[in-house]
N, C-alpha and C positions, 0 to 999 in steps of 0.2 A: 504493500500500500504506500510505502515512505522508502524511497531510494536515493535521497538527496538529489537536488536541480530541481529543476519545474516537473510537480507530476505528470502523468501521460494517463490516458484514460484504459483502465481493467475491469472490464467486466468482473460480477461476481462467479466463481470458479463450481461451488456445487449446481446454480441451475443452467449454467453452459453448459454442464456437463450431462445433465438429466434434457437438454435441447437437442446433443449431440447423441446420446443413445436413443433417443426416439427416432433420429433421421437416419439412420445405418443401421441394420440389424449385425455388423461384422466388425466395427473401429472398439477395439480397447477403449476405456476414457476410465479417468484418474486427473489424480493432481501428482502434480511434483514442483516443491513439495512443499504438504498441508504446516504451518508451525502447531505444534500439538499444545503449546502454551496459551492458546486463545481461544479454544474449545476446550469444554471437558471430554474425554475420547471416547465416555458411551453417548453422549450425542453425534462427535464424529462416526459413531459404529454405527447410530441408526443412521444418519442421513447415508452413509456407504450401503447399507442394507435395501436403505428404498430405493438405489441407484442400481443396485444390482438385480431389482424385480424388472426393472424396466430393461436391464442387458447382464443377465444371468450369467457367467463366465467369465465376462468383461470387463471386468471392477478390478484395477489397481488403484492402490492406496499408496502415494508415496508420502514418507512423515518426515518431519527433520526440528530441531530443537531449536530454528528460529538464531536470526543471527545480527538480527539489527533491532537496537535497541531504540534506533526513532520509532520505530511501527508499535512498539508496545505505551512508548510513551505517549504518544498521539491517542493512544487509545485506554489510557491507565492503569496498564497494565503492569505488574513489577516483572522487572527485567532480571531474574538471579542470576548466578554463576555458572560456568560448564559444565562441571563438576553438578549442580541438582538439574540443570537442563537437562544430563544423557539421562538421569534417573528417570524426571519426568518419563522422557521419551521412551525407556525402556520399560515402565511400568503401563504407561499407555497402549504400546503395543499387547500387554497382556491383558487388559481392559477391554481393549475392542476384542479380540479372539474370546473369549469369556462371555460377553454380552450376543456375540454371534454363534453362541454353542446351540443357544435354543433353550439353555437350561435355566433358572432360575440363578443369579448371580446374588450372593451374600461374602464381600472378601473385605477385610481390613486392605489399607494403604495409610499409609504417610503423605500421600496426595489425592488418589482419587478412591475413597472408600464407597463401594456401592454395597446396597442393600435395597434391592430391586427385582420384581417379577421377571420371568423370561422377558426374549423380545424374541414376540415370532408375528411374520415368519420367518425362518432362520434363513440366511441366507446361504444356498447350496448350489455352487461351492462356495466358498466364502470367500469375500474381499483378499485380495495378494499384500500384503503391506511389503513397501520398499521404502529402506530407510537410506537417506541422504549422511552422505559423510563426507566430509574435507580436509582431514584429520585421520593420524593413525589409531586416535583414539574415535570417530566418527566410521572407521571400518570398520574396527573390532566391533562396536554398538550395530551395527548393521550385521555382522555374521552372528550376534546374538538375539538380538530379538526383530530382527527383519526375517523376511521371504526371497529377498535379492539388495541390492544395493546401487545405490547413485550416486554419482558425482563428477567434475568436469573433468572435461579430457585434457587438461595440460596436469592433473593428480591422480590420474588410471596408474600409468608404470611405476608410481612410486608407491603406490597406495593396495593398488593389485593385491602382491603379493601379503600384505597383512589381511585384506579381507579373507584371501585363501586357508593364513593361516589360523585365524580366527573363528571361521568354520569346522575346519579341524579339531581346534581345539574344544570344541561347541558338542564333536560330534557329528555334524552332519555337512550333507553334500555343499557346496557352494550354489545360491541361488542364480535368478536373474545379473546383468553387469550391465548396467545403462547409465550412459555418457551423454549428461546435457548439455548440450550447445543453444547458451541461451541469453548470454549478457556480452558486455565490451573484454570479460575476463576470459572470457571462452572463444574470444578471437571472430564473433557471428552477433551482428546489430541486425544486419539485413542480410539475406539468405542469396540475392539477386548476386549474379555476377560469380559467387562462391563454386567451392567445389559440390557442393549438396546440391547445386541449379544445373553446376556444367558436367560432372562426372559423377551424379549420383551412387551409381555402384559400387567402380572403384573405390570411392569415398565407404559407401559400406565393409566393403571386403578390408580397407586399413585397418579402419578399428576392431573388424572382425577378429583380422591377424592378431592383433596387441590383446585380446581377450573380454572384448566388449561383448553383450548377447544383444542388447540394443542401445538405440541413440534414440534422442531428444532432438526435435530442431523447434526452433521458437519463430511462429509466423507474427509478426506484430505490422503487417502492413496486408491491405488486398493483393500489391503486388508479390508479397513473398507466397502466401496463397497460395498464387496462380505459381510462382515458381515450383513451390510443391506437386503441385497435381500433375504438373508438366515430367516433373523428375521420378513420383507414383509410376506415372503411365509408358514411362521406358523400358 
């Protein structure tokens, strides 16, 4: 909402998203990513629940602990440290998974304590959470309480290898590896002109190589759009 400069106009993200699953029976839609600091996460789990009535399989959730403290201020929010942010985030993700069993939720927290009815109907399958990292401590948090994980492509090769190990250390498979391209940091404002507009694939199969499973590309103009659909239909 608050990126320093003159703001720029963003639609709100859950009914885009619920406009977007009604017009495609086949596009994934999700956020990347939700800050979990500005929602309680069993509301985040219902509004992901009622998104996934409308496109059943569909439903990524990406989460991340929020990392600009003008957005919370603007909105009065307190802003803590990284250190209760990952907590937050790692307790949230077990919040939403919990609220979308279909069972009846009664759990202590230190943040978000429910004691609350089921919530059905249960969403089957259920929402993919992918956690946003930038940090080796933001991949370990991603191979523990995500489904996959995200983050820019100038901190894939260095950052990789700890999600990997992270997993492991977890016990389980490595998820999803999706690499947004989405601000001046990620090297892509406008899409036009790019490798994503002029060699689509190519461009796919790089980060493929390096051990990405998907990318992000951020359309903020009609004509990036149209560059998109152009680059889809090759």
């Amino acid at each position: 909402m608050v990126r320093g400069g003159r703001p720029k106009p963003v639609l709100e993200a859950w009914t885009t998203l619920t406009l977007a699953a009604a017009a495609t029976p086949r596009v994934t839609v999700g956020t990347f990513v939700a800050n979990v600091m500005n929602r309680h996460p069993a509301v985040f789990a219902r509004m992901a629940a009622t998104l996934a009535e409308a496109a059943p399989g569909r439903v990524v959730i990406g989460l991340g602990i929020g990392g600009n403290p003008r957005e919370h201020e603007a909105l009065g929010i307190p802003f803590p440290d990284v250190a209760e942010r990952v907590a937050r985030l790692e307790e949230a993700a077990a919040v939403m998974r919990a609220v979308w069993s279909g069972e009846p939720v009664d759990r202590p927290s230190p943040y978000y304590p429910l004691h609350g009815p089921a919530l059905l109907p249960a969403p089957d399958p259920r929402p993919q959470i992918v956690v946003g990292g930038q940090s080796p401590a933001g991949a370990r948090l991603a191979a523990r309480a995500g489904d996959g994980w995200t983050t820019r492509p100038d901190l894939l090769d260095r950052l990789l290898p700890v999600y990997r190990d992270g997993c492991a250390a977890a016990g389980r498979e490595p998820g999803p590896v999706i690499v947004g391209f989405e601000d001046g940091r990620s090297g892509v404002d406008s899409i036009v002109g790019t490798p994503w507009a002029v060699e689509p694939r190519a461009e796919l199969e790089r980060w493929r190589d390096r051990g990405a499973t998907g990318v992000i590309v951020t359309a903020r103009t009609s004509a990036d759009v149209d560059a998109l659909v152009d680059a889809a239909e090759r």
